[in-house]
N, C-alpha and C positions, 0 to 999 in steps of 0.2 A: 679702784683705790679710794682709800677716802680724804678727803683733802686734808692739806695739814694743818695740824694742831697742836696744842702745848701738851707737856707732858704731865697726863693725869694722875698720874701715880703723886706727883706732887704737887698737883694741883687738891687733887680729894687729899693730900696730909694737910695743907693751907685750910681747908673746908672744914677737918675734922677738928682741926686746933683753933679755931673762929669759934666751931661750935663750943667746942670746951669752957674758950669763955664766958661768950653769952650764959652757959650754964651758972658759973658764977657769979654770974652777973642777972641773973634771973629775977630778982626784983624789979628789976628798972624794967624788963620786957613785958610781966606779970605773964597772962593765956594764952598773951598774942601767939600766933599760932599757924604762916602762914600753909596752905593743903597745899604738897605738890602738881596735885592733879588738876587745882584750883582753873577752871577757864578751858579745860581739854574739849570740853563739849563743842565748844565755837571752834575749835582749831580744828578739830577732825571735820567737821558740817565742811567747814571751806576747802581742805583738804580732799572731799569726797566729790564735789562740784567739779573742785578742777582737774579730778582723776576723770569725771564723767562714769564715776560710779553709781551704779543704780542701787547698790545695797552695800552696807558694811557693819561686822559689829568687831565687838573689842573687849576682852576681861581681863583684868591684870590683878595676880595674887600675889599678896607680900605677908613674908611672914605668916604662912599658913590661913591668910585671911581674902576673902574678894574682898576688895577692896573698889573694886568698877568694875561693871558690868553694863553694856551698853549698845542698842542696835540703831543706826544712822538711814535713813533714806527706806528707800519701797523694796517691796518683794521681788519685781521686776519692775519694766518699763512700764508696762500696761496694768499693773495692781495697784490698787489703794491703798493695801494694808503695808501698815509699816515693818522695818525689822526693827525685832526686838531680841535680847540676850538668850531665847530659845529660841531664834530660827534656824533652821535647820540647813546646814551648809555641806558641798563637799569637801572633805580637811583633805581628802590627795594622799601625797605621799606620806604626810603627818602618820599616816595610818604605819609605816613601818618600823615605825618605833614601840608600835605596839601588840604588831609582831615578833619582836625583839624581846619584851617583856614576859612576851606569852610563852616563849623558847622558855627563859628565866623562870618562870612557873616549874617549869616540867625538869631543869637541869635544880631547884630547892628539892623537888621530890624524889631526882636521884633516878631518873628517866632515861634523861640521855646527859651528856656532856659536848659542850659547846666545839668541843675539837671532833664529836663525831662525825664516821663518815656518813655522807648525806646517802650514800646507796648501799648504807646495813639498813636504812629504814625504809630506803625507795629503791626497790630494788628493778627499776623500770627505769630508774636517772640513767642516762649515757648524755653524752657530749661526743665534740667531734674527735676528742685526741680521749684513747683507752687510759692510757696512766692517769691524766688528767679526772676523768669517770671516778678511779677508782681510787685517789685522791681528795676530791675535795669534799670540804669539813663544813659544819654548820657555820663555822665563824666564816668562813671565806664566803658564805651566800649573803650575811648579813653586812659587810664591810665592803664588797662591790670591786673584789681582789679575783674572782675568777676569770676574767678578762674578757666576756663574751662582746660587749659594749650593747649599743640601743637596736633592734631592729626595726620599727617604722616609724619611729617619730616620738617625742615626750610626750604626745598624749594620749598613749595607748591606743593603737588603732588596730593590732594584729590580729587577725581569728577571731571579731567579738564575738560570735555567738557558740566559740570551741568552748570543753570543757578545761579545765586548770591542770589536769592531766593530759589532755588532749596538747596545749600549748607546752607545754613540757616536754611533752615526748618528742615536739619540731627542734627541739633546740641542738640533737645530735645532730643536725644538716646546719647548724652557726655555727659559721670562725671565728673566730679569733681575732679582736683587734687591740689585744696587748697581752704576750705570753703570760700563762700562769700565774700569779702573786707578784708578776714585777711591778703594779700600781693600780689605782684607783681606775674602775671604768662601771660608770654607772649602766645598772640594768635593771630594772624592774621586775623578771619573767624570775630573776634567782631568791626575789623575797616571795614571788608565789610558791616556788619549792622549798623555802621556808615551812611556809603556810601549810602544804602538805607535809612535811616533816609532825607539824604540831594534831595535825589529824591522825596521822601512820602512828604516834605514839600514844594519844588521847583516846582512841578512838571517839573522835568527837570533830566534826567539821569544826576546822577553822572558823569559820563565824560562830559556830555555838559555843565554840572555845572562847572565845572572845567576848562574847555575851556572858557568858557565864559566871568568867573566871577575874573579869577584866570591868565590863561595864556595869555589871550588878552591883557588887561589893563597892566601887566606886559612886554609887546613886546617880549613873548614866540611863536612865530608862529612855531614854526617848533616841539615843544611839544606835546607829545599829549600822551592818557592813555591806547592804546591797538596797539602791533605789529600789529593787522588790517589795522590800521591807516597812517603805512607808506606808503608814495608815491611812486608808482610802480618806477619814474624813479630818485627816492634818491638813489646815491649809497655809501652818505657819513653814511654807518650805520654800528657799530663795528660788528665784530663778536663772539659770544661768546665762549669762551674756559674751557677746566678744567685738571688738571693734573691729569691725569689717567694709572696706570698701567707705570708710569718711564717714563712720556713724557705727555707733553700740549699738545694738539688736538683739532681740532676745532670738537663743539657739535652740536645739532639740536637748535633751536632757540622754547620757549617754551611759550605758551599762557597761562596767568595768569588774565585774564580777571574775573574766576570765584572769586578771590578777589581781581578785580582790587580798591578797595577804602587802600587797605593796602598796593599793591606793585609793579603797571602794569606800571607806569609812566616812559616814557622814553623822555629825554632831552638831549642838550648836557651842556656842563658847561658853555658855554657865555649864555645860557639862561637861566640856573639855577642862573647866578651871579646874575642877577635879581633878584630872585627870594629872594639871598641872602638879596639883599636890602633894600628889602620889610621888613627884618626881623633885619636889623640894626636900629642905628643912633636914628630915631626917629619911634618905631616899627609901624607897617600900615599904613607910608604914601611910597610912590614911585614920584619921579620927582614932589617933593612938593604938589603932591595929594594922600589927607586920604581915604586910600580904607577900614580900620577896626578902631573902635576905640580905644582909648588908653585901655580903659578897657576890653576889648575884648584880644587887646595883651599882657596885662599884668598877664590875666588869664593860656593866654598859657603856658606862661612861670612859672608860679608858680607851685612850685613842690607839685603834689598831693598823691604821693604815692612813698615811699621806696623802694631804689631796692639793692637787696641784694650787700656784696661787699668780697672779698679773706680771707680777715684779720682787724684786727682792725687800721692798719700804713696807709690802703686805705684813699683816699678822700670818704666824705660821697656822694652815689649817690641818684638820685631821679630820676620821670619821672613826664614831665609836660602835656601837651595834645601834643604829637607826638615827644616829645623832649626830649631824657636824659640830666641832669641837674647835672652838677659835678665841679669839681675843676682842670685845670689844672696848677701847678706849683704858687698858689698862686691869677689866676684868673678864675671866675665864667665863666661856657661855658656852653653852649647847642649844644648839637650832636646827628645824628644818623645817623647808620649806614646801608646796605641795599646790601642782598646777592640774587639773583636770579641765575637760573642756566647759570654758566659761567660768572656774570659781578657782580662784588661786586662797591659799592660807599661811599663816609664818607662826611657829610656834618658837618661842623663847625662853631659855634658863638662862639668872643669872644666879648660881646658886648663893656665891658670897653674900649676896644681899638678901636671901630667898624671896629672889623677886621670880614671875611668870607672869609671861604676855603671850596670850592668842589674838591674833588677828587676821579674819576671815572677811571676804569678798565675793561680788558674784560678777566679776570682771578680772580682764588680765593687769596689772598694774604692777608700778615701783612703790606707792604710796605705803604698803606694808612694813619696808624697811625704815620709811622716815617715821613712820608713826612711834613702833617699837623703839630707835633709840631715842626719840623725843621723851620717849616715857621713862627709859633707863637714866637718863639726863636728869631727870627732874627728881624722880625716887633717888639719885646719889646725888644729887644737889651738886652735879656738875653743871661747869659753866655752857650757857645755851649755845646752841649751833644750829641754822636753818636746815633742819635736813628733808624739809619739806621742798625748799626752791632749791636742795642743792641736787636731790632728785629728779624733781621735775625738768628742770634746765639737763641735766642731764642722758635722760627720754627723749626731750625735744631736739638735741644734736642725734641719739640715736635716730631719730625717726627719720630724719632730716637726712641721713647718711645711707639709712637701709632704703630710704624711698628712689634718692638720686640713683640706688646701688639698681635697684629694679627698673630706672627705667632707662639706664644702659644697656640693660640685660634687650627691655623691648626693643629700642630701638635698632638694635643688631637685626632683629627678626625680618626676614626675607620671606613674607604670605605667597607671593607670587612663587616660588620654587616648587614647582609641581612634586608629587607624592609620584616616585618611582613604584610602589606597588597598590595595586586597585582596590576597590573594599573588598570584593569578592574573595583576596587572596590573602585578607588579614582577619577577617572572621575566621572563630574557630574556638579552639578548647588548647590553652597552653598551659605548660606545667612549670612549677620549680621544686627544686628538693624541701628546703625552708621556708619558701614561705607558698608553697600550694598550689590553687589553682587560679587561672584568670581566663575569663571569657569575654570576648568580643564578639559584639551581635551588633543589628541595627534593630531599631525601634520602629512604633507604626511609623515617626515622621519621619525616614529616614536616615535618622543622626546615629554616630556612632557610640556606642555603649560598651562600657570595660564594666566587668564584676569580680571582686575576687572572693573567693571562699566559698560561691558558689549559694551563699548564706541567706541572698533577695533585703541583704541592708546594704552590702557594700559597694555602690552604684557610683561609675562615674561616666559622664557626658566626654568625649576623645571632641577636640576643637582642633583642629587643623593648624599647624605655628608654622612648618618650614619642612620641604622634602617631605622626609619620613618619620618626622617629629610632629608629635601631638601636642597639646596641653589636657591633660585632664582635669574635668573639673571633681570635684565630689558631688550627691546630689546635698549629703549633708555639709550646710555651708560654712560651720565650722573647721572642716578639715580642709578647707582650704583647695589648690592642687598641685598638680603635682607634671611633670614633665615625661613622655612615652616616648619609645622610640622602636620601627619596625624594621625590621633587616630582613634580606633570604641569604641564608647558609648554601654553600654550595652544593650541597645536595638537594636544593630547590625547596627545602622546609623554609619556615619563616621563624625570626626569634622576637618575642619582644623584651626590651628592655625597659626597666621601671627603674625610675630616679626617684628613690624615697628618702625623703626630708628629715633626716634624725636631729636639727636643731636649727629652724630659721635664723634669721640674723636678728630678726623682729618680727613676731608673730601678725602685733597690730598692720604691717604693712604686707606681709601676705608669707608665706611659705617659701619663696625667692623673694631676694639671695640667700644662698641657704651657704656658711662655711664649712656644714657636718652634715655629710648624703652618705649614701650607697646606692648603686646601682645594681641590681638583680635581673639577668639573666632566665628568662624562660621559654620555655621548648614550643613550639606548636608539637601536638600531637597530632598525624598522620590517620587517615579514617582507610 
């Protein structure tokens, strides 16, 4: 919640009626003139320091105009080169909003309509519940109303190397973790069946639909929907980082292609301002040409479904087709925000003002949000608020809280309780419905080694914690790990169970404590 403050609505009439005067009063001021943005530059640098940001930029359009456009700090840790307003960042979930759009292409041409069912087009979609199947509508993929909720984690780590139909067709073996349209449950895997919706009717991939239809016409050339796609001798492309173990470090750069319609889109922020535009002023036209119609944008934006909120003092929030839809300080915004491994992004409307703010990063941080309304503050010439130390200080109790949370967790841990079953009898080949396969093997030195998918990326190191409980580590150090556990079934098979992490409590201090898991169940298979 955000702390409290006076009431803006009458605060901007006080502002607007000051200026009135002044207007009349306009001799006495003469050109004088002060830039709201006047001095942003120094405030962000410092802002970036104390985030322990290695990279940041930031474009903010008013009134159909960039207005700033600007990259902070190195390409990574280890690079000299600077960002600047083309570096090339991942925007995340940003990107579903522009799958949203690309549906709005195809329902202006009379294609499909946003109420159809997803499997007259897909006719391969199932789910675990038949009526349900045979049910659900394009809007219900786009508004996050199907109920399936997260299966491994917000940073996409499922099947990476499956195909987009491959990961689709697992989703008949997920429950359910809130019946049919009764509420909000974010999922990522339902804006990839989006995604092929827009391919089954185009015939045209999703990326080239998006390219085509989307980035071209908007003078995006250097956009594009899959790290595939960069050009061997670009070397304006951030790096990504994450604060791990008491120190930012630069990570592996991670292919999300398997649902690239929800999150693969990488831009930089002079082309996203564009992109901005598109979504200002007058929404779907660009440079005086309508590329959607009004009723098409006006759908987006209309809130379809409730999203939970702290407290009742909250603004009420909502979700439109790829857009959260809330109140900031008195004016109507659409945002979203957009976390991949190592680059977080926050894209802002406030249309009353036709203002637009990108701001992207190549670290996990809160600095996004205090940036954004520092900027909306100063463009309505509302009165200033630190929302930079109101942030910070607010992180720093998180951290402080998830840290202490984890090392209650360690110190329960009981090393010395021996492991009731032997390694011999936990190697092997285990199955699950949903999420596939996992093997357990030992390596030359001995140690024991979990894989799933079978894929020779998804590699983790088993650490011995207590009994029959592991820790796994990842090899990739991003993903953090995760907690295993070995049983024998009374029929003398072995099950293992996997504790996978659908929302840490704090990413910066590791994957535990986590308040949002599932555990999955899998089979050893019998030779």
């Amino acid at each position: 919640m955000h702390p409290t403050l006076p009431s803006y609505r009458f605060v901007r009439h006080l502002v607007l009626t000051g200026f009135a005067a002044l207007l009349l009063a306009g001799c006495a001021l003469g050109d004088a003139k002060p830039e709201p943005l006047a001095g942003l530059d120094h405030w962000i640098e410092q802002g970036r320091k104390d985030w322990q940001l290695p990279g940041l930029a930031v474009a903010v359009v008013h009134q159909d105009q960039l207005i700033y456009a600007r990259g902070f700090g190195q390409l990574g840790l280890n690079s000299e080169l600077a960002v600047n307003e083309h570096t090339l960042f991942g925007v995340a979930s940003t990107s579903k909003a522009m799958t949203a759009t690309a549906l709005g292409l195809l329902v202006d041409e009379g294609k499909l309509s946003w109420d159809d069912k997803v499997i007259d087009h897909l006719p391969y979609f199932q789910l675990a519940d038949d009526w349900v199947t045979q049910e659900v509508r394009i809007r219900d993929l786009l508004t996050h109303r199907v109920g399936l909720g997260r299966i491994t984690g917000n940073r996409i780590q499922f099947m990476p190397s499956a195909s987009r139909e491959q990961v689709i067709r697992q989703m008949r073996y997920h429950d359910f973790e809130q019946p049919f349209r009764s509420g909000f449950v974010y999922h990522n895997v339902m804006y990839s069946v989006a995604g092929e919706v827009v391919a089954a009717v185009s015939g045209q991939s999703w990326d080239d639909f998006v390219r085509e239809r989307l980035f071209q016409p908007l003078g995006m050339q250097r956009s594009n929907t899959s790290i595939t796609q960069y050009a061997l001798d670009d070397t304006n492309i951030a790096i990504p980082h994450q604060y791990i173990e008491g120190a930012v470090v630069e990570i592996a750069r991670r292919n999300f292609d398997n649902v690239g319609p929800s999150a693969s889109v990488n831009s930089s922020v002079y082309e996203m301002a564009q992109w901005l535009r598109l979504n200002l002023g007058e929404p779907g036209v660009y440079q005086d040409q309508r590329l959607l119609s009004e009723e098409v944008m006006a759908e987006i934006f209309t809130p379809q479904v409730v999203v939970s909120r702290a407290n009742r003092l909250e603004p009420v929030r909502a979700y439109g087709l790829g857009w959260y839809l809330e109140d900031y300080r008195g004016y109507a915004t659409a945002s979203h925000g957009g976390a991949t491994d190592g680059f977080n992004t926050l894209v802002t409307l406030v249309p009353e003002l036709e203002l637009g703010i990108i701001v992207v990063g190549n670290t996990f941080e809160n600095f996004r949000p205090a940036l954004t309304h520092t900027i909306i503050d100063r463009i309505a010439a509302l009165p200033e608020f630190d929302w930079h130390g109101h942030y910070l200080a607010q992180y720093q109790q998180n951290f402080a809280e998830a840290s202490s949370a984890r090392q209650q967790i360690e110190q329960q841990r009981q090393p010395d309780l021996a492991a009731s079953l032997n390694t011999q009898q936990i190697i092997g080949h285990y199955q699950h419905p949903l999420y596939g396969s996992a093997d357990v093997s030992l390596d030359d030195n001995g140690d024991l080694l979990l894989q799933f998918w079978d894929d020779g990326v998804s590699w983790l190191t088993l650490e011995h914690w207590q009994s029959d409980t592991y820790r796994a580590h990842w090899h990739n150090r991003a993903q953090r790990e995760k907690f295993v556990h070995f049983a024998k079934n009374d029929d003398g098979s072995i099950e293992l169970s996997v504790e996978w992490t659908l929302r840490p409590q704090l990413l910066q201090v590791g994957i535990y404590p986590a308040p949002y898991k599932r555990t999955a169940v899998f089979q050893q298979l019998r030779h």
